[in-house]
DSSP file (Angstrom, degrees, kcal/mol; ACC not computed):
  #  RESIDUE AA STRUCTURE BP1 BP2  ACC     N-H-->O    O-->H-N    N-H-->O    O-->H-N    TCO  KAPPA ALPHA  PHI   PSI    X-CA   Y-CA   Z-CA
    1    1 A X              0   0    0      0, 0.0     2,-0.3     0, 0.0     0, 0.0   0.000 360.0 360.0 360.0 136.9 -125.9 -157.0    6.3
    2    2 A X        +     0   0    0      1,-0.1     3,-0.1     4,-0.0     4,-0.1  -0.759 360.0 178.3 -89.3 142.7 -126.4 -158.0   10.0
    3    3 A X        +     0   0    0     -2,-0.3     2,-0.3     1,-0.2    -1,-0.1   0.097  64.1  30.5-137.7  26.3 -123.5 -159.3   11.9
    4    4 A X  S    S-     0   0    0      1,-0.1    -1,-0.2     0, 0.0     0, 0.0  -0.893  96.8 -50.2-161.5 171.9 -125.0 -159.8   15.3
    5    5 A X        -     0   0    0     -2,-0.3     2,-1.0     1,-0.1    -2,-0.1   0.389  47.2-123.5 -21.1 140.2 -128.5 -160.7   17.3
    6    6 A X        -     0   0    0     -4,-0.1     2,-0.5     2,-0.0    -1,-0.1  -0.864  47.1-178.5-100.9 107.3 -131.4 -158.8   16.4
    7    7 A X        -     0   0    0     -2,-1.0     2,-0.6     4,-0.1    25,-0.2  -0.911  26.1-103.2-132.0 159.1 -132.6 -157.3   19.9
    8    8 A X    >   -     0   0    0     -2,-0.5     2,-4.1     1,-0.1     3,-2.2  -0.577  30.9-110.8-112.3 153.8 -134.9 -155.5   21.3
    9    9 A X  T 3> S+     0   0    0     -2,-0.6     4,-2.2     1,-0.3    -1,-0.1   0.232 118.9  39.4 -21.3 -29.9 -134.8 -151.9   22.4
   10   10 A X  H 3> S+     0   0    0     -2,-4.1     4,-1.2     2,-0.2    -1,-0.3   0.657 122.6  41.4-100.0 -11.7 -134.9 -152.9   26.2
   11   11 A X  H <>>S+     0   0    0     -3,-2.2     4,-3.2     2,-0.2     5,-0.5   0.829 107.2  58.6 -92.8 -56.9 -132.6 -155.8   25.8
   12   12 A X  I >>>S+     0   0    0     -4,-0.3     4,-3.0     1,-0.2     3,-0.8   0.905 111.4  51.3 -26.7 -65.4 -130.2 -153.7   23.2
   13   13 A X  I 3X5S+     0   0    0     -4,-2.2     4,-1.2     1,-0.2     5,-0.3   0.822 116.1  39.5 -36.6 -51.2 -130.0 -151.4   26.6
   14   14 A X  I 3<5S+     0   0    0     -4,-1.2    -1,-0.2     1,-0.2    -2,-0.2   0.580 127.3  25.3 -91.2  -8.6 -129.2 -154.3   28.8
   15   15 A X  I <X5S+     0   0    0     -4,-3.2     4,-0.8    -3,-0.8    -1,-0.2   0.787 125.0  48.0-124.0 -16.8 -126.8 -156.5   27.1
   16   16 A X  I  X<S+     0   0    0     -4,-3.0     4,-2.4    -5,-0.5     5,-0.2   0.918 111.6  50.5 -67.2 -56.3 -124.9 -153.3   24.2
   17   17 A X  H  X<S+     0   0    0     -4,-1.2     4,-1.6    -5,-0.6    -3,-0.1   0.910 106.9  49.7 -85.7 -13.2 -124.4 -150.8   26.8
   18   18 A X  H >4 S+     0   0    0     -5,-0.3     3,-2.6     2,-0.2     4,-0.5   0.859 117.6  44.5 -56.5 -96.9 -122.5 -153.2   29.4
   19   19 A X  H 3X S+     0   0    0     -4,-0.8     4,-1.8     1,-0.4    -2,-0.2   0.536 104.1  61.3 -63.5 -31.8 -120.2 -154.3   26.3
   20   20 A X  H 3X S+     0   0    0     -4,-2.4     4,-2.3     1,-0.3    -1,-0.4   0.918 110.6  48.1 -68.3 -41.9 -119.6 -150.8   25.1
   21   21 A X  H << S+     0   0    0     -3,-2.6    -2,-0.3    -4,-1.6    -1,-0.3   0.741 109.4  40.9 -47.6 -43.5 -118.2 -150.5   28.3
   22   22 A X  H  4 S+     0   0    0     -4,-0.5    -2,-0.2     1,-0.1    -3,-0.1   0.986 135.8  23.2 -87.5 -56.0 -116.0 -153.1   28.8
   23   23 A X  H >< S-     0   0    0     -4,-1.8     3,-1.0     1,-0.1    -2,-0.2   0.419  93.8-153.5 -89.0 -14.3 -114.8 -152.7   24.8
   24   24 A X  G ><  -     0   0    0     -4,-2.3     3,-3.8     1,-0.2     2,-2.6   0.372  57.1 -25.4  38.5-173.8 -115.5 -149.1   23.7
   25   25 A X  G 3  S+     0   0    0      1,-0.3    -1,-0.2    33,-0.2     4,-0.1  -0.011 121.3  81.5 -78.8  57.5 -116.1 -147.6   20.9
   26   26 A X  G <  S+     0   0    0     -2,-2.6     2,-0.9    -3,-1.0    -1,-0.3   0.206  82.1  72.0 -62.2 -22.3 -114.1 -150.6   19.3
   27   27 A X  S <  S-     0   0    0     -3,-3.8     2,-0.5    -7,-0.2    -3,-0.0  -0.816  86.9-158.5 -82.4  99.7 -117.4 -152.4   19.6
   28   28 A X        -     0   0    0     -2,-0.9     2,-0.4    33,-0.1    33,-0.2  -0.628   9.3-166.5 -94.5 143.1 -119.3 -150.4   16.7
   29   29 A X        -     0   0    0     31,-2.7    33,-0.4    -2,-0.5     2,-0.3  -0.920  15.0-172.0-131.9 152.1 -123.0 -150.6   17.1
   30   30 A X        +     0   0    0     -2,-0.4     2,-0.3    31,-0.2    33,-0.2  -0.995  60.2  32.8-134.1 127.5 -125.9 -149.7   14.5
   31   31 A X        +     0   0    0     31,-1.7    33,-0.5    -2,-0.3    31,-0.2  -0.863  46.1 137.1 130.1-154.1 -129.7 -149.7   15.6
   32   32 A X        +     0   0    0     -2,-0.3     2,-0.9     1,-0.3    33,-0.1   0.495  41.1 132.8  93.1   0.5 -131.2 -148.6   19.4
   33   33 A X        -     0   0    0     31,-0.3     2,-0.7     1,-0.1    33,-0.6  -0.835  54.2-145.6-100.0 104.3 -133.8 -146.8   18.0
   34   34 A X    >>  -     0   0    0     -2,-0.9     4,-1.0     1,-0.2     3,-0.6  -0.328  11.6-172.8 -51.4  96.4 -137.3 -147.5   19.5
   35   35 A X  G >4 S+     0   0    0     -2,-0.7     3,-9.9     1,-0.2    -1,-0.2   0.939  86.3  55.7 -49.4 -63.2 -139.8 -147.2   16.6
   36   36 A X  G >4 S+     0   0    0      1,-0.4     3,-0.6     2,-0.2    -1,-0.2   0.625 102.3  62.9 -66.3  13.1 -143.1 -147.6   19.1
   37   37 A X  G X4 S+     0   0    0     -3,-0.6     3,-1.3     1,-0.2    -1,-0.4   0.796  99.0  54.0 -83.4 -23.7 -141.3 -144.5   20.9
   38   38 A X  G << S+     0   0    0     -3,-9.9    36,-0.3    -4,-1.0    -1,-0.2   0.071  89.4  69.3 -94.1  27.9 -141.9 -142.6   17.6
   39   39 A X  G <  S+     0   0    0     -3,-0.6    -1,-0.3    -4,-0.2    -2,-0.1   0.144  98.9  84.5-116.2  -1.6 -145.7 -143.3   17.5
   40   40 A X  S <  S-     0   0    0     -3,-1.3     2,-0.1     1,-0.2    -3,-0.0  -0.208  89.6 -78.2-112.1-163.1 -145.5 -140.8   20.6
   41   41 A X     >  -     0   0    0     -2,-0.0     4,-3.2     1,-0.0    -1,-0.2  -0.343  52.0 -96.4 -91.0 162.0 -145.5 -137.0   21.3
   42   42 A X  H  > S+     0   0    0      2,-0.2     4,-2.3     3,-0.1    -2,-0.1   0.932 120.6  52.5 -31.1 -78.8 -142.5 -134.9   20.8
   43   43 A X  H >4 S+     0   0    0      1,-0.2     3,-0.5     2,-0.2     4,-0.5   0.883 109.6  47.2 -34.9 -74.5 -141.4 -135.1   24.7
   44   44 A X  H 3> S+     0   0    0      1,-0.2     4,-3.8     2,-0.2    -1,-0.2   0.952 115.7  50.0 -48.8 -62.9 -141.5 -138.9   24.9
   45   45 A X  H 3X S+     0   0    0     -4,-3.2     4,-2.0    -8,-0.2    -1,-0.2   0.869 109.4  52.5 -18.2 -68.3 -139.3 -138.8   21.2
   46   46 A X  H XX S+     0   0    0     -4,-2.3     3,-1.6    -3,-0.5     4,-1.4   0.931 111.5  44.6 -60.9-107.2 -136.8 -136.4   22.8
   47   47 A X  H 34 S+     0   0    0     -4,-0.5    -1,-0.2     1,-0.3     4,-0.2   0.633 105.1  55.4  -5.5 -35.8 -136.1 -138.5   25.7
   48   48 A X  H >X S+     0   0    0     -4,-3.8     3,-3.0    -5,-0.4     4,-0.9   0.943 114.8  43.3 -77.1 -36.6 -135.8 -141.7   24.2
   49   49 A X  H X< S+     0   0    0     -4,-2.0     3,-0.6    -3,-1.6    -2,-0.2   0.888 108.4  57.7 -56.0 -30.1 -132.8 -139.9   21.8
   50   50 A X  T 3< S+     0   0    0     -4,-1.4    -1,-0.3     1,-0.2     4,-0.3   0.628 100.2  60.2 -91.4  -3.7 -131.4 -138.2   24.8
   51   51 A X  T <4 S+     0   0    0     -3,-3.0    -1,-0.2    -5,-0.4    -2,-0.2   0.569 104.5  48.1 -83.5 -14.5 -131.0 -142.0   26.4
   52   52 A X  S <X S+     0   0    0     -4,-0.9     4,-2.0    -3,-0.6     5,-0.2   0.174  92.9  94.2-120.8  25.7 -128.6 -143.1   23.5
   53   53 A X  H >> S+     0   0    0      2,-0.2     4,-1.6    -3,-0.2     3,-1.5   0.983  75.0  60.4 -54.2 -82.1 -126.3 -139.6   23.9
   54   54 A X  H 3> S+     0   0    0      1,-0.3     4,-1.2    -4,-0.3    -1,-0.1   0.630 111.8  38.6 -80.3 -24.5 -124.0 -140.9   25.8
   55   55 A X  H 3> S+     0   0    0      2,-0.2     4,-1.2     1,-0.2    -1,-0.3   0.925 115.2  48.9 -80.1 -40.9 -123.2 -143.5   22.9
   56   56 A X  H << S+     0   0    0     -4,-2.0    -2,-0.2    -3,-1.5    -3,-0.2   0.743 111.2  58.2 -83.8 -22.2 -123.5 -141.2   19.8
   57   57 A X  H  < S+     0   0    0     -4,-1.6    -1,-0.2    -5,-0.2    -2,-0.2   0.803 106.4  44.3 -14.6 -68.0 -121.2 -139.0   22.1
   58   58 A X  H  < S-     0   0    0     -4,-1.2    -2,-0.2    -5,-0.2   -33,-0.2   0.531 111.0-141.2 -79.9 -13.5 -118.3 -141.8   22.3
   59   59 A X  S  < S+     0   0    0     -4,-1.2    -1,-0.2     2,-0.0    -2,-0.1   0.110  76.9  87.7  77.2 166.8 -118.7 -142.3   18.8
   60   60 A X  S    S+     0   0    0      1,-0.4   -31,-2.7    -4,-0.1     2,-0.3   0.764  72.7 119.1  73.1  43.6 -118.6 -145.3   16.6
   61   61 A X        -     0   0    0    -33,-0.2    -1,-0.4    -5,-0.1     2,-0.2  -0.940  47.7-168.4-141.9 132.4 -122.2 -145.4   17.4
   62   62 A X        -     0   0    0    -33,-0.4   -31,-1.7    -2,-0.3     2,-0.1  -0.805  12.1-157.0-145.0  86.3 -125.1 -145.0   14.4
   63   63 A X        +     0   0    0     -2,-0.2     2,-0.2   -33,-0.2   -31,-0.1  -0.383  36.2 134.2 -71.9 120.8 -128.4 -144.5   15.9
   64   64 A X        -     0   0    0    -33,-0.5     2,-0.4    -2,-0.1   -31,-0.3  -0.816  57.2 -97.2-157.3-152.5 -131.1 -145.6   13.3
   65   65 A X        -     0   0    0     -2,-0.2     2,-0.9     2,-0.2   -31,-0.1  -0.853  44.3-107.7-127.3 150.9 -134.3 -147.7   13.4
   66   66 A X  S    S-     0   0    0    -33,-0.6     2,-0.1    -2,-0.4   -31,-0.0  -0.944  87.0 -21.4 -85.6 130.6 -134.1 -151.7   12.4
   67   67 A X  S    S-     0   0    0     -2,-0.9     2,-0.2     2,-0.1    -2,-0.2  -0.351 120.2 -26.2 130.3-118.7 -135.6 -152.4    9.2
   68   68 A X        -     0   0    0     -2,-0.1     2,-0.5     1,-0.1    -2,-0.1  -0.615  66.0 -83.6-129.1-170.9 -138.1 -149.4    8.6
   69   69 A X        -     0   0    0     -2,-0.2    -1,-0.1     1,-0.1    -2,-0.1  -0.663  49.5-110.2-101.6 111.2 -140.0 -147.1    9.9
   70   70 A X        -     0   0    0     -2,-0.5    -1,-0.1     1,-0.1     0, 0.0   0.127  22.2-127.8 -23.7 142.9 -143.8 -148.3   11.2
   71   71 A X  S    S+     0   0    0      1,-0.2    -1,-0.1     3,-0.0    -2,-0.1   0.829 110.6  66.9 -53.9 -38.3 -147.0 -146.8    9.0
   72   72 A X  S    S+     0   0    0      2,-0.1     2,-0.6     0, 0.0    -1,-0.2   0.676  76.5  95.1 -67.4 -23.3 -148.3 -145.8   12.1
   73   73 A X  S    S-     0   0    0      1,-0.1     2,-0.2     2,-0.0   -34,-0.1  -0.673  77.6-128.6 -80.6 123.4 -145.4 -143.0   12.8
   74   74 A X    >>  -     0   0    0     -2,-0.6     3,-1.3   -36,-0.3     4,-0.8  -0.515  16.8-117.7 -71.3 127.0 -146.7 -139.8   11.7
   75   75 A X  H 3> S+     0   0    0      1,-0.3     4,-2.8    -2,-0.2     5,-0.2   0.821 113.4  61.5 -56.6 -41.4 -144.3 -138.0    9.3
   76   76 A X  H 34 S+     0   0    0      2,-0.2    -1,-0.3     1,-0.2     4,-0.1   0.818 103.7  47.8 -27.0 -50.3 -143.9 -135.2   11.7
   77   77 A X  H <> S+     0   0    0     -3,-1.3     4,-1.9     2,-0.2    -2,-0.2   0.818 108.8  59.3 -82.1 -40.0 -142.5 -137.5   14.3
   78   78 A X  H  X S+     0   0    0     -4,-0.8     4,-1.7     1,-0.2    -2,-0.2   0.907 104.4  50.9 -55.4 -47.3 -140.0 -139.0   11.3
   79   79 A X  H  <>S+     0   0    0     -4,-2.8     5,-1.5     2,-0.2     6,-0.9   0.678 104.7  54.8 -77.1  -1.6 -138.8 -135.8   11.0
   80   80 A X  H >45S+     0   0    0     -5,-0.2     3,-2.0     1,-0.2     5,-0.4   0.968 105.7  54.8 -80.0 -65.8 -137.9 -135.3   15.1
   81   81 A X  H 3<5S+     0   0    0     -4,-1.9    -2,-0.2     1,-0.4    -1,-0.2   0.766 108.6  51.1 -92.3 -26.7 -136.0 -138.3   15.1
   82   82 A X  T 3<5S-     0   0    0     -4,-1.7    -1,-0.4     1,-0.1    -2,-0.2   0.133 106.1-115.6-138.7  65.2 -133.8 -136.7   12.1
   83   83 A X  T < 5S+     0   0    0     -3,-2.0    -2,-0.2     1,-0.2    -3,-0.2   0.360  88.6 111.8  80.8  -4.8 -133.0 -133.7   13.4
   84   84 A X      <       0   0    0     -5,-1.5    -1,-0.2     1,-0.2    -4,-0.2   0.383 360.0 360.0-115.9  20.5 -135.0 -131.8   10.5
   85   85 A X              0   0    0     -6,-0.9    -1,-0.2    -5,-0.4    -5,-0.2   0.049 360.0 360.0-150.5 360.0 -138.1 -130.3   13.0
């Protein structure tokens, strides 16, 4: 069940990490996960994960994709983004 705004990745960046700031991780956040970044090579993958550290870090923070995962992401690429290649 959703119980705020459906945004998107570059807006999640601009208007979540501001508020995680002023509220910490009393503000629990789920999503942040750029699917079309997982249509991409490894490097590009790695980067985007290493931008939402600093949250999965502070905790109360659930890094996932919104609703599911694109045909177009190559299963290879599913498995970078959990941890199991």
């Amino acid at each position: 069940m959703k119980a705020g705004p459906l945004l998107s990745p570059k807006t999640y960046r601009q208007f979540i990490f501001p508020l995680r700031k002023k509220f910490g991780k009393q503000l629990r956040l789920w999503g942040g996960i750029d699917k079309r970044e997982l249509t991409k090579d490894r490097r590009a993958i790695d980067d985007h994960l290493r931008s939402l550290a600093p949250l999965v870090e502070e905790g109360g923070f659930i890094p996932t994709v919104d609703h599911l995962v694109p045909p177009d992401v190559p299963l290879a690429n599913f498995f970078i983004l959990s941890g199991t290649q």
